[in-house]
C-alpha positions, -999 to 999 in steps of 0.1 A, spaced: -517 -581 656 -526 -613 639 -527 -611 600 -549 -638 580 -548 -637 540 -572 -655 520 -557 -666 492 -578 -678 455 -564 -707 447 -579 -734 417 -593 -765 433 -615 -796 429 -623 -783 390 -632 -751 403 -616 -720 425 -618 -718 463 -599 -696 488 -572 -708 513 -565 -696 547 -530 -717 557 -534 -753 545 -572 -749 550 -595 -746 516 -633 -734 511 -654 -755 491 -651 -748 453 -669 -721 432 -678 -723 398 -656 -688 389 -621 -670 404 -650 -641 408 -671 -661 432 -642 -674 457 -632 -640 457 -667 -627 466 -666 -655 493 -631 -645 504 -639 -610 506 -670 -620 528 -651 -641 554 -623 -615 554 -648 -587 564 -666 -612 589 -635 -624 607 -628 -586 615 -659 -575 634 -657 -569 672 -677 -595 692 -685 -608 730 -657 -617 750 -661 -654 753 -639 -684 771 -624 -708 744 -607 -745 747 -589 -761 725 -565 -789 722 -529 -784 705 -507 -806 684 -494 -828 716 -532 -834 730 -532 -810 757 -558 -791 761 -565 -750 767 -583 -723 787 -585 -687 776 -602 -655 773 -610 -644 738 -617 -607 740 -641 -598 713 -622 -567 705 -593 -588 695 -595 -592 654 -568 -600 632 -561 -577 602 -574 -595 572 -563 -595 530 -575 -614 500 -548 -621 476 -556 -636 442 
């Protein structure tokens, strides 16, 4: 199982949260990125329709596959 941690960081004059190299916009407090954080965490864990997906990789190729909505990653906020 996939594992995604959303991590406060400072940023912009402010503090976001990062997933990978990927920031949120900035919040005024470490409080409110964590509120956010928590939110997306809890979101990005709920069951939801089986759908097809396509995206294209690093080389330009493009992909087909099934995305079962039962399929969730576990999900932490560190900061």
């Amino acid at each position: 199982m996939t594992k995604i941690t959303y991590e406060i960081v400072e940023h912009d004059g402010g503090w976001a949260y990062k997933v990978g190299d990927v920031l949120s916009e900035p919040f005024p407090s470490h409080d409110d990125a964590r509120r956010a954080a928590e939110r997306a965490a809890h979101e990005q864990v709920v069951p939801g329709d089986s759908t097809e997906i396509s995206y294209e990789d690093k080389e330009g190729r493009w992909h087909e596959e099934l995305s079962t909505g039962s399929d969730r990653p576990q999900t932490d906020v560190k900061g």
